[in-house]
N, C-alpha and C positions, 0 to 999 in steps of 0.2 A: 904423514905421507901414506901411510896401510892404510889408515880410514879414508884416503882419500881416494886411493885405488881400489878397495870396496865398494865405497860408494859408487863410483864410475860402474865397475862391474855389476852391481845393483841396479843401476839404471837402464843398461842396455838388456841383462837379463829380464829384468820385468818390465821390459816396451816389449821383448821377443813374445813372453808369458802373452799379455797382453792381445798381440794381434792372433795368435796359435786359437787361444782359447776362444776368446769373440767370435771368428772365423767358423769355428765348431759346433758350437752353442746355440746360437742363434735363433734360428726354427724354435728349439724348445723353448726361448723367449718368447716370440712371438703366440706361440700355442699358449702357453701360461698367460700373457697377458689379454689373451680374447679369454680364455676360462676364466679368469679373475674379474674382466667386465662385462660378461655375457653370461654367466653359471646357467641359465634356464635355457639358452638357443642351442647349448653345445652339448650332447651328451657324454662324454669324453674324450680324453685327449685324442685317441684316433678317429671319432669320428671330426673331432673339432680338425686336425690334419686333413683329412678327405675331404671337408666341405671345404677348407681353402684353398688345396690344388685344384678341386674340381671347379669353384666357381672364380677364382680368382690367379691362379696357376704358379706350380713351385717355388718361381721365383719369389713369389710373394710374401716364404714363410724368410726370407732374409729380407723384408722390406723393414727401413730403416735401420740400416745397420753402420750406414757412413758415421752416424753420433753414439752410437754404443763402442766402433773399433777406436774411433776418436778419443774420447771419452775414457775406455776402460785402458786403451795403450797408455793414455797420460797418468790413467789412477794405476794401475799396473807398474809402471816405471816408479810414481810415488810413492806407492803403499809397500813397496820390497825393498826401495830403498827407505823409507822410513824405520819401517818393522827391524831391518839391519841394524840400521843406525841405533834404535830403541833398544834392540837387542845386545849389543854390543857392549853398548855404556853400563847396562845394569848384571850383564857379565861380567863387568870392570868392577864392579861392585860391591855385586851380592853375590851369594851361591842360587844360581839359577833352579829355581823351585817350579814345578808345574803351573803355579799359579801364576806368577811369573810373565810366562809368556801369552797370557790371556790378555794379562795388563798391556804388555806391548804390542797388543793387537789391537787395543781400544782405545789407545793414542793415536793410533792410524786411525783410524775412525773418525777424530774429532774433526779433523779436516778432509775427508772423504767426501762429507755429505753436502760441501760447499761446492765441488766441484762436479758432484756427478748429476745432482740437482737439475739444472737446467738439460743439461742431455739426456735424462730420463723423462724428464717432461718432452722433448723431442720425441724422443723413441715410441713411448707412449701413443700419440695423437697420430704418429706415423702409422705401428701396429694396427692402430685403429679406424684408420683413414680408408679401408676399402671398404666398411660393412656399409653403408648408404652411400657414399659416392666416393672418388675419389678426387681431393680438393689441393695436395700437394702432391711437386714434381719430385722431393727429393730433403733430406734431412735441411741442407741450406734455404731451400724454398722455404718448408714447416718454419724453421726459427727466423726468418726475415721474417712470416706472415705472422709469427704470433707476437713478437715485437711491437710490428707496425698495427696489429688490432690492438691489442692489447699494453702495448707496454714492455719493457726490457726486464720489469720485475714481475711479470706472470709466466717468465722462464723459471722462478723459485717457486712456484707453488707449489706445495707437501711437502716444502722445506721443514717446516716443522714435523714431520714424519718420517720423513728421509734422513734425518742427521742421527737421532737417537736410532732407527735403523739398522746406519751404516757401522756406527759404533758397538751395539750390539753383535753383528755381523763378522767386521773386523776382528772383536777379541776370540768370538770362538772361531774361526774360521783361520787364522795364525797360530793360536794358542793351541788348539783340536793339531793343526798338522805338527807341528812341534815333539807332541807326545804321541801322537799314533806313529811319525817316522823315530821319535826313539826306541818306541815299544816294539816297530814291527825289526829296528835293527837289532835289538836284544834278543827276541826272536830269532832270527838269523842266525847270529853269531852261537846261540846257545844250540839249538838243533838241527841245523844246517852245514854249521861251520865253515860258511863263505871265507872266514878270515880277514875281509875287506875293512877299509880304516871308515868307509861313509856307506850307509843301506843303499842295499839294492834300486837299478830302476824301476823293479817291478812293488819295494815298498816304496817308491815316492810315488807310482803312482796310485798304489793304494791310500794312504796318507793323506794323499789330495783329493783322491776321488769320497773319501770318508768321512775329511772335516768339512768338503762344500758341500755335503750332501743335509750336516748335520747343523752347518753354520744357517743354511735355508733354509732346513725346516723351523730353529730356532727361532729366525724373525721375518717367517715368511707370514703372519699375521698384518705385521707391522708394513711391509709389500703388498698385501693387499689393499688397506686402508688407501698408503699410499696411490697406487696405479687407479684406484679409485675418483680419488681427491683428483690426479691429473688426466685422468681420461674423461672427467664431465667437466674441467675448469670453464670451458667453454659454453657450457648447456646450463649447467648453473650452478653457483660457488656455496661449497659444501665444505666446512668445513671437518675435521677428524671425528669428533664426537657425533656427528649425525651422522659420520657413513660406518663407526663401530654401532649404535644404537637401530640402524636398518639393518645392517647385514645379522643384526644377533636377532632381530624380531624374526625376520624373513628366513632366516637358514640357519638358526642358534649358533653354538660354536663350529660346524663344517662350512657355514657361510666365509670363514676366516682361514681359510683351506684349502678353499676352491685353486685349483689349479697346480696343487701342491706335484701331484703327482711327476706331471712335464719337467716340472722348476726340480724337485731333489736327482731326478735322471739325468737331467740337462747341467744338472750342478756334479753331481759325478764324475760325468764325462768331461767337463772343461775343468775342473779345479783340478781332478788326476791329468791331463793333459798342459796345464796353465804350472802347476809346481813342476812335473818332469820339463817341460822344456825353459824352465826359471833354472833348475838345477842342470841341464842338457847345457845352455847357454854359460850359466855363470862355470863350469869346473873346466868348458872347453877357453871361454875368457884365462881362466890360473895357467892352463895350460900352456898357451900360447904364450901370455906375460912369462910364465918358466923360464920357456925355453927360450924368447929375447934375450930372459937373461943369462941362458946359460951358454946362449953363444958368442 
């Protein structure tokens, strides 16, 4: 029965995470994904910003974002309740070891990368879609039309790039907030003396801002390839090894970088915003369950 009202609280916490952070973020998606398949037209991030507002207008740095809030709400809700659930049992367990929580970040992973897959391929060709013309109305428009050109299986393409990815991703990106919110509460408690039984909201949202910062640059190599692989599936089918074997002739190891900057700011900003309203959400959920019960 605890686990099951966990989990419930798990769920609705990371659908809240979820739409918070996407909503947030976004823009620097968008920038990061023209820097990633443009590196030579954009001279950086602000100026890559400035030519999109200017030639194609604000709205447009949230263009496609119906399949990422889609997408990340449904991964969002799964991967917090997963990562719980993972966490819980091998608290049941073991004596939770740092390493630990890397592992149960990397189980979340293994099914991440089936799901987000196809709505990255959306997002992708969307972000992409105003530099020559613009050819879709809208995330549902994109995925009916690459469907019906192509097939319901050329929504997984970078699949083989996106799964080990996500996995990647996943363990430092749980594992990382794990120990940064126990270390910034040790912290606390020792020079501070808040006294409090859980850290501060200002260490979650440190914590958060710190392991997405660090969980992206991690395997934002691997992000590149990928948004690669799905932004020419169309022009013509490349697989991983010829788009790492150009990017390393053409731009050595910064060719695998490109764009990093947007993506660790942008990861900052929503994973400290995505864990505080995960933790915002789930202690005001125990709250409320309390006091049910204690009236």
């Amino acid at each position: 029965m605890a686990a099951t009202k966990r989990g419930s609280k798990d769920v609705l916490s990371g659908a809240f995470a979820g739409v918070v952070g996407t909503l947030l973020g976004h823009p620097l998606d968008t920038i990061k994904v023209r820097l990633q398949t443009r590196p030579t037209y954009y001279q950086g991030m602000m100026d890559c910003a400035s030519k999109i507002i200017k030639k194609e207008g604000a709205p447009s740095l949230w263009r496609g974002i119906t399949a990422p809030i889609i997408s990340l709400t449904i991964l969002n809700m799964l991967s917090f309740t997963a990562f719980g659930q993972v966490k819980a049992y091998l608290q049941a367990r073991y004596e939770m070891k740092p390493y630990l929580y890397f592992l149960a970040g990397s189980c979340v992973g293994l099914y991440c990368g089936i799901i987000s897959t196809p709505f990255e391929m959306v997002k992708v060709q969307l972000q992409l879609d105003n530099i020559q013309e613009k050819k879709y109305k809208g995330s549902f428009h994109c995925a009916k039309g690459i469907i019906k050109e192509k097939g319901i299986l050329s929504l997984y393409r970078g699949y083989t790039i996106n799964a080990p990815r996500e996995v990647l991703f996943c363990g430092l990106y749980f594992g990382l907030y794990e120990n940064f919110k126990s270390l910034f509460f040790t912290f606390e408690t020792k020079f501070f003396r808040f006294g409090g039984e859980s850290p501060s909201a200002l260490a979650v949202l440190f914590a958060g801002g710190f392991s997405g910062m660090l969980a992206w640059a991690g395997s934002f190599p691997l992000d590149v390839v990928k948004s690669n692989i799905q932004g020419t599936a169309f022009i013509k089918k490349v697989r991983a090894k010829d788009v790492v074997i150009e990017r390393w002739l053409k731009y050595g190891v910064a060719g695998f970088f490109k764009g990093i900057k947007p993506s660790v700011l942008r990861a900052f900003f929503t994973s400290g915003t995505r864990f505080s309203a995960f933790e915002f959400a789930y202690q005001t959920l125990t709250r409320l369950e309390e006091y049910r019960l204690a009236v």
